[in-house]
C-alpha positions in Angstrom: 99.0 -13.1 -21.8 99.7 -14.2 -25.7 96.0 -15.0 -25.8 95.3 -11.3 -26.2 96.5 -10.8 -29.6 94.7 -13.6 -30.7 91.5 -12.5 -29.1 91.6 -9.0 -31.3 92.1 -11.3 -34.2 88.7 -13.2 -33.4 90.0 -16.0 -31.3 88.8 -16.8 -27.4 88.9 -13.4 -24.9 91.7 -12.4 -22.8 89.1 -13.1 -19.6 88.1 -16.7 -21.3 91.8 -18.0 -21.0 92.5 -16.4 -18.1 89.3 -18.0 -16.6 90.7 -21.5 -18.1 93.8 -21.4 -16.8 92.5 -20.5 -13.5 90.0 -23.3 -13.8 92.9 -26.3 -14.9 95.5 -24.4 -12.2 92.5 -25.2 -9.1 92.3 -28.7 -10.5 96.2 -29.0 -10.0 96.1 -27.0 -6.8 93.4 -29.6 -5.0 95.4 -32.2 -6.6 98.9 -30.9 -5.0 97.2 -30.9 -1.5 95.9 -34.5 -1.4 98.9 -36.1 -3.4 101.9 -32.4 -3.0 102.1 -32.4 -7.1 104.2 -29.7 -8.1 101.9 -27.3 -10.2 103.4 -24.9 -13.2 101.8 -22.9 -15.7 102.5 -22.2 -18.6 101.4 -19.1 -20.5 100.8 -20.0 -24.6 98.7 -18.8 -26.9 95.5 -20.4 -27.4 95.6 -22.1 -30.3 99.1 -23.8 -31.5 102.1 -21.8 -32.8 101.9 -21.1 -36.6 103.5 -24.4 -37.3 99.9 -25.9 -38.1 97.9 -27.2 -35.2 94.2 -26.7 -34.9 92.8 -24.1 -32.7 92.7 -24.9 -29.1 94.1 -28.5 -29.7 97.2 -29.1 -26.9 99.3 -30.5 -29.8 102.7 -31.7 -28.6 105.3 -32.1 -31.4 107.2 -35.2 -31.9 111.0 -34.9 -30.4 113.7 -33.7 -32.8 116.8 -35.4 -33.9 120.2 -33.8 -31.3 121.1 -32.6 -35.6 117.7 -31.1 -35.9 118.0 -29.4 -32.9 121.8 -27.9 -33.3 120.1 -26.6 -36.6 117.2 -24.7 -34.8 120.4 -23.1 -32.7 122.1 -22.5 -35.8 119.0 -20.4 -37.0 118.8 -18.6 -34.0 122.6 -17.3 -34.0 122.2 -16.3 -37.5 122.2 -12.5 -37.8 119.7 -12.9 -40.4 116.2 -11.3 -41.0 114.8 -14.6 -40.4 116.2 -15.3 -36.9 112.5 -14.3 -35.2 110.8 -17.1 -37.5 113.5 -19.7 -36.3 113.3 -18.7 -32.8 109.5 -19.4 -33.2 110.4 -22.8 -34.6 112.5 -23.2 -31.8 110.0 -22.3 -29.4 107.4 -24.7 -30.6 110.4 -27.5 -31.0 110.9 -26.9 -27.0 106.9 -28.1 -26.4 108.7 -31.2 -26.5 110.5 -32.3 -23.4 113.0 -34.7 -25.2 113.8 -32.0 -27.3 114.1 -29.6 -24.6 116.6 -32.1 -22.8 118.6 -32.4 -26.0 118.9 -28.5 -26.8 120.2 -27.9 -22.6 122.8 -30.0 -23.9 124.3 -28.3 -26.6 127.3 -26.1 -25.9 125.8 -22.3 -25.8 122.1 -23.1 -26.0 121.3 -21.1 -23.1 124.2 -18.8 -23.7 122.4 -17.7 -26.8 118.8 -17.7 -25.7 120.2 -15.4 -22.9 121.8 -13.0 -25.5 119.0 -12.4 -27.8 116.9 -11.9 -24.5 118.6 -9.2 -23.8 118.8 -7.7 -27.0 117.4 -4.2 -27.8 115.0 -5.7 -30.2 111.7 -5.7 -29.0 110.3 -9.1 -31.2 113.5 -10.9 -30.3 113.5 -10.5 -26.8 109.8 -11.1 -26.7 110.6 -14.2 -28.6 113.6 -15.8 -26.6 111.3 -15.0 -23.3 108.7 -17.6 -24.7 111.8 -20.0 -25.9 112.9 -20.2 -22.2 109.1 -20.0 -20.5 108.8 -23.1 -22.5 111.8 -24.5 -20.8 110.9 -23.4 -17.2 108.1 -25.9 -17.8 109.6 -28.6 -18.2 109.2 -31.8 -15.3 112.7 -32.4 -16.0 115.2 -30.8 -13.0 117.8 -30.0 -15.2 116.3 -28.4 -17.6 115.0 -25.7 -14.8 118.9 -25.7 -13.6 120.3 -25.4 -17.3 118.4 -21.8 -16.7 120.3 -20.1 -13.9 122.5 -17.9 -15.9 119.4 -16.2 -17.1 117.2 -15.6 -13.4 119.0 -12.2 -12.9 117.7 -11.2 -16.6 114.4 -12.4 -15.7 114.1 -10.0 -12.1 115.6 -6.9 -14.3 113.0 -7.1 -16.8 110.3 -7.0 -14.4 110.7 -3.7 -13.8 110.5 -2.7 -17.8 107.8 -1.6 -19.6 106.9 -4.2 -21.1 103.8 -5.8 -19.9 103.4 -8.8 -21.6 106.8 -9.2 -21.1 106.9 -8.9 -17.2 104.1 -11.3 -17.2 106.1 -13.7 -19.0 108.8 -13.1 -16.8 106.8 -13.9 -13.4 105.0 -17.3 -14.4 108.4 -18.0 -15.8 110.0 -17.2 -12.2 107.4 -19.2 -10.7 107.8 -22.2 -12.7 111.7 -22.7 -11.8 112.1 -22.0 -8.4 108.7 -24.5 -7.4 111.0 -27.1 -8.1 114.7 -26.5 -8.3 116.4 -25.5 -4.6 119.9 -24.4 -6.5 117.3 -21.6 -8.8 115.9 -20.4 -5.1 119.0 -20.3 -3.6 120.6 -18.4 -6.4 117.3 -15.7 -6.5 117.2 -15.2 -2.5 120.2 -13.2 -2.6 119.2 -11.6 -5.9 116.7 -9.9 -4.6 113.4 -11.6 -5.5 111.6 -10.7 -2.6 112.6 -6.9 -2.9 111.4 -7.5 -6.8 108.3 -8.8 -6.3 107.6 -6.0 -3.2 107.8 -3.3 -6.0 105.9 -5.3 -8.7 102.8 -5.6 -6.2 102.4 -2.1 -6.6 101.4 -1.9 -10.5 98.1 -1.2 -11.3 97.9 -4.3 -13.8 96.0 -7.1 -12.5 98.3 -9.4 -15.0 101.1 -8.6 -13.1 99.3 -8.6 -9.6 98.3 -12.0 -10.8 101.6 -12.9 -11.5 103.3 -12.1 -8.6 100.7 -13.4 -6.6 102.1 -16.7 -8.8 105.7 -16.6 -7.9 105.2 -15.9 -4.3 103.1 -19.0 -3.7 105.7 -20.7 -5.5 108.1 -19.6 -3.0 106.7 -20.3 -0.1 105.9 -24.1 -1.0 109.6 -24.6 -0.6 110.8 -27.0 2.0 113.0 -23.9 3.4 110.4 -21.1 3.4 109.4 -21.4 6.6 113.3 -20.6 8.0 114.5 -18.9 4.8 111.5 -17.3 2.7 108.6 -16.4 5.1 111.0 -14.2 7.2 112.4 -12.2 4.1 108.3 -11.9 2.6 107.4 -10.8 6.6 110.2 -7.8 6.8 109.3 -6.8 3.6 106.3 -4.5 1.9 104.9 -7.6 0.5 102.0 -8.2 3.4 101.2 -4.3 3.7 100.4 -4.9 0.2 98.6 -8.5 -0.1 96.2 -8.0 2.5 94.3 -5.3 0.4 94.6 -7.1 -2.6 92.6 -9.9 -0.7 90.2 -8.0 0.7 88.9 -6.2 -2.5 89.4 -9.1 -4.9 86.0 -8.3 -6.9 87.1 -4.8 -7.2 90.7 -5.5 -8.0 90.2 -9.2 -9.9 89.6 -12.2 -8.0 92.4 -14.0 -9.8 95.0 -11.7 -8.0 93.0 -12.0 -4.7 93.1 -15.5 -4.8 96.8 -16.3 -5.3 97.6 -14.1 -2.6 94.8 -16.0 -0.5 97.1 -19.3 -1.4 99.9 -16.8 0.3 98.7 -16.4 3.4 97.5 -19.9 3.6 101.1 -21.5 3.0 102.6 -18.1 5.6 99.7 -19.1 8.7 100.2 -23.0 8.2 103.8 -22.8 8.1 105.2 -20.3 10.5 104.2 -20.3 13.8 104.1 -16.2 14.9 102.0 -14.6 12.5 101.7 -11.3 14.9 102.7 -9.2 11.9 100.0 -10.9 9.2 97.6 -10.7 12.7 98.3 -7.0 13.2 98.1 -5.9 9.5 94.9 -6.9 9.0 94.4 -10.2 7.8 91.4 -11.5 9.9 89.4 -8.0 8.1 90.6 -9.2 4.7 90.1 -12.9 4.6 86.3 -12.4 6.1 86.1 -9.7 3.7 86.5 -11.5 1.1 84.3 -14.4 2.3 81.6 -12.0 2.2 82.6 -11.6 -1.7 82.4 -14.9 -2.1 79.2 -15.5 -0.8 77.5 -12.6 -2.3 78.2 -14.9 -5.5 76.7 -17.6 -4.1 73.3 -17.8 -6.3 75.7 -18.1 -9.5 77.1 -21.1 -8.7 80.5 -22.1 -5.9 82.5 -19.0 -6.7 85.9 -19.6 -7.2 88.0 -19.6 -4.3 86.1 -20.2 -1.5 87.2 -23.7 -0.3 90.9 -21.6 0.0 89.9 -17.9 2.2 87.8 -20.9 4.2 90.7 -23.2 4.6 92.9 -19.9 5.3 90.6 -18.8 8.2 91.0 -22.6 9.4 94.9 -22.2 10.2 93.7 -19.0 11.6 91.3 -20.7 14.3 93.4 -23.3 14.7 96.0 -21.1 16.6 94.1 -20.6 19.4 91.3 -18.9 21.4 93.3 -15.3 20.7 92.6 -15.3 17.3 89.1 -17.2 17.4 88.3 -13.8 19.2 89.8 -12.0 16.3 87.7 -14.1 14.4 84.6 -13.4 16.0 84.8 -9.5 15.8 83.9 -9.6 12.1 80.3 -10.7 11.0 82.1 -14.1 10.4 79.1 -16.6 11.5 76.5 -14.6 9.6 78.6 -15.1 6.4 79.2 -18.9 7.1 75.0 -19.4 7.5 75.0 -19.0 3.5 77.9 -20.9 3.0 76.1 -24.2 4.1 74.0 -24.5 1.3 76.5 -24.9 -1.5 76.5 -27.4 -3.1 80.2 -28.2 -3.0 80.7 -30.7 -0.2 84.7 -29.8 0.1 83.5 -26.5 1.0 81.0 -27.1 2.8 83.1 -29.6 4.9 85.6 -26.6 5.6 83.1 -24.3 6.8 81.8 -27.2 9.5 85.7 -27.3 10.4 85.9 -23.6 10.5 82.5 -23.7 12.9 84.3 -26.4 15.1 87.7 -24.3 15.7 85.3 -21.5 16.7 83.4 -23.0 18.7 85.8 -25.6 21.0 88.3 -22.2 21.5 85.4 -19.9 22.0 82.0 -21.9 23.1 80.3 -18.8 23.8 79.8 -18.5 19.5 77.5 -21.5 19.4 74.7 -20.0 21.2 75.2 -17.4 18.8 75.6 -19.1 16.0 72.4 -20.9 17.0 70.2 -17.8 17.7 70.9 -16.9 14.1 69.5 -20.1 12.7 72.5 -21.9 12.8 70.8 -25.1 14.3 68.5 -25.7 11.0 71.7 -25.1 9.0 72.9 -27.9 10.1 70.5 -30.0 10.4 70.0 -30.5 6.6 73.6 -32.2 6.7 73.0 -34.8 9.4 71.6 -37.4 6.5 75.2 -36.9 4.2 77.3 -39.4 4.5 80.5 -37.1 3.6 79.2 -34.3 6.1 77.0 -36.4 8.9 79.6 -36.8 11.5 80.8 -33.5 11.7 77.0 -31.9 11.4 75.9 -33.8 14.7 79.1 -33.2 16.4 78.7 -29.3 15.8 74.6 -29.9 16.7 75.8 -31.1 19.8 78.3 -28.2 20.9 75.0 -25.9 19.6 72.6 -27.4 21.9 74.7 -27.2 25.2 73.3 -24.8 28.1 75.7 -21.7 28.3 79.0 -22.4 29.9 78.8 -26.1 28.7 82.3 -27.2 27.6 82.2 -27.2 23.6 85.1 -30.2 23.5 83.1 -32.1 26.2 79.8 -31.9 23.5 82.1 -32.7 20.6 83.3 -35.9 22.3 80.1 -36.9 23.3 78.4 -37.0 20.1 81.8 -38.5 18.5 82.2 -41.5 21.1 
């Protein structure tokens, strides 16, 4: 991430923007699911780019003239020694997304980006890869189309050595195919699947990160559940994931999380999950709830209204995998998970309780014996949380071999 060079120079950490961004991209996330915004991210460095903004201000400059902007292109093709300054004017001309629109236009914009980003100079290449990151970000769909010729660039330099470079490279990836069909359809038989199978293995939790990034990109498409999930299925990609999910404090919970987002948009979206089932996921989504709640005393750790809403479209397929469910400490770890103070969560782990306990009514007298009764009890006076507290008091007070759904409706009628 840029933000590392200017933490050696005294500015912000590596971890405090990464923590940032991953703060602003869970506001966008919970915004997508209640109104499906499309989320992007851009990486930048921390403060503004040397044109003169204050530190950490999100200064956006003011659009350029369509002659202000063939000059910025005339810089940039000029073999001179200046041509990394003016493709770092450039980039910070193409914050702008009039301007961006305006430089798409010009005859051999992208043409040129494209050749100086593949250019054996190191500082160039660097500096065209944030010129078109800058343009991936952009709301506009053209702009994101304007950038096909250069997606086959973007999957070869994944595999260089480069690592701020193949980060760059991935949230770039991720930002144009979220929201342009003719970039997917143009990377699905390029091989981005394949790609991104072989980046998962790097030892770099950037990069883990970052493909974790592009995937859940992916599979937000309104085709992944035909075209995408069955290419990320037969391919190393969930062999991979599942462990990164289950050891996300060990590995970084960042990575652990976006892969988390993975498996949610795989279970809710495609109907046999036998091969997610058989890998493992169950262990690694419970054992990563049990991460998450070993934080618990330092606050609503990050991610745990997702690995919850991921065991949800678990449960929700049926007593089978409720069983599954069951074989892991699963209600022990959701006892804790009552007392946050987050009532989104806390509302997920009722529904997760619910699922469990209409496929499989044998787990309320077990969740009971291990105080799961006073548990919910303390949620019966909220109004967010009331209904579903009683209705789950009432499956937990049944005799054995009561019908759970017949409690559920009784309390709810």
């Amino acid at each position: 991430m840029w933000g590392r060079r200017r933490a050696r120079r005294g500015g912000r950490s590596a971890e405090e923007l990464r923590v940032r961004r991953r703060e602003r991209e869970a506001a966008l996330r919970k915004a997508r699911r209640e109104e499906q915004l499309v989320s992007k991210r851009l990486l930048r460095e921390d403060s503004a780019a040397e044109e003169g903004a204050q530190d950490g201000a999100d200064v956006v400059p003011e659009p350029l003239s369509e002659d202000e902007v063939l000059e910025l292109l005339r810089g940039v093709q000029r073999g001179s020694e200046d041509r990394k300054r003016s493709l770092g004017r450039l980039r910070w001309a193409l914050q702008n997304e009039e301007t961006q629109q305006k430089f798409v236009r010009l005859d051999g914009s992208i043409r040129t980006l494209t050749g100086l980003f593949t250019s054996s100079l190191a500082q160039l290449q660097l500096e065209a890869a944030r010129c078109l990151h800058e343009l991936s970000h952009s709301s506009v769909p053209s702009v994101a189309e304007a950038c096909l010729p250069v997606t086959s660039y973007l999957l070869t330099y994944l595999s260089g050595h480069s690592l701020e470079l193949t980060e760059l490279c991935l949230y770039t990836l991720g930002n144009l195919v979220v929201e342009s069909e003719a970039v997917r359809r143009q990377l699905l038989p390029q091989g981005i699947i394949p790609v991104l199978a072989s980046c998962i293995q790097s030892p770099h939790e950037a990069v883990l990160e970052g493909v974790g990034y592009v995937l859940s990109q992916l599979l937000q498409a309104k085709e992944a559940p035909t075209e995408i999930i069955p290419l990320v299925l037969d391919s190393l990609l969930p062999q991979h994931m599942l462990p990164l999910v289950c050891s996300g404090l060990k590995a970084g919970m960042g990575a652990a999380v976006e892969f988390a987002w993975c498996l949610h948009y795989i279970i809710c979206r495609h109907e046999d999950n036998t091969v997610l089932l058989a890998l493992g996921a169950v262990p690694a989504l419970t054992s990563l709830l049990l991460d998450l709640a070993s934080q618990i005393l330092q606050g609503t750790p990050e991610g745990l209204e997702l690995v919850l809403t991921v065991l949800c479209n678990v449960a929700e397929k049926g007593a089978l995998q409720c069983q599954q469910l069951l074989q892991q400490p699963l209600l022990a770890q959701l006892l804790p998970l009552l007392t946050v103070p987050e009532p989104e969560a806390v509302g997920q782990c009722l529904e997760l309780l619910h699922l469990l306990f209409l496929h499989c009514p044998e787990a309320a007298a077990d969740f009971s014996r291990q105080g799961g009764h006073q548990a919910l009890e303390q949620h019966q006076s909220s109004p967010e949380l009331q209904e579903r507290a009683q209705a789950l008091l009432g499956m937990v007070r049944q005799p054995p071999g009561a019908s759970a759904c017949q409690a559920t409706l009784a309390v709810l009628s």
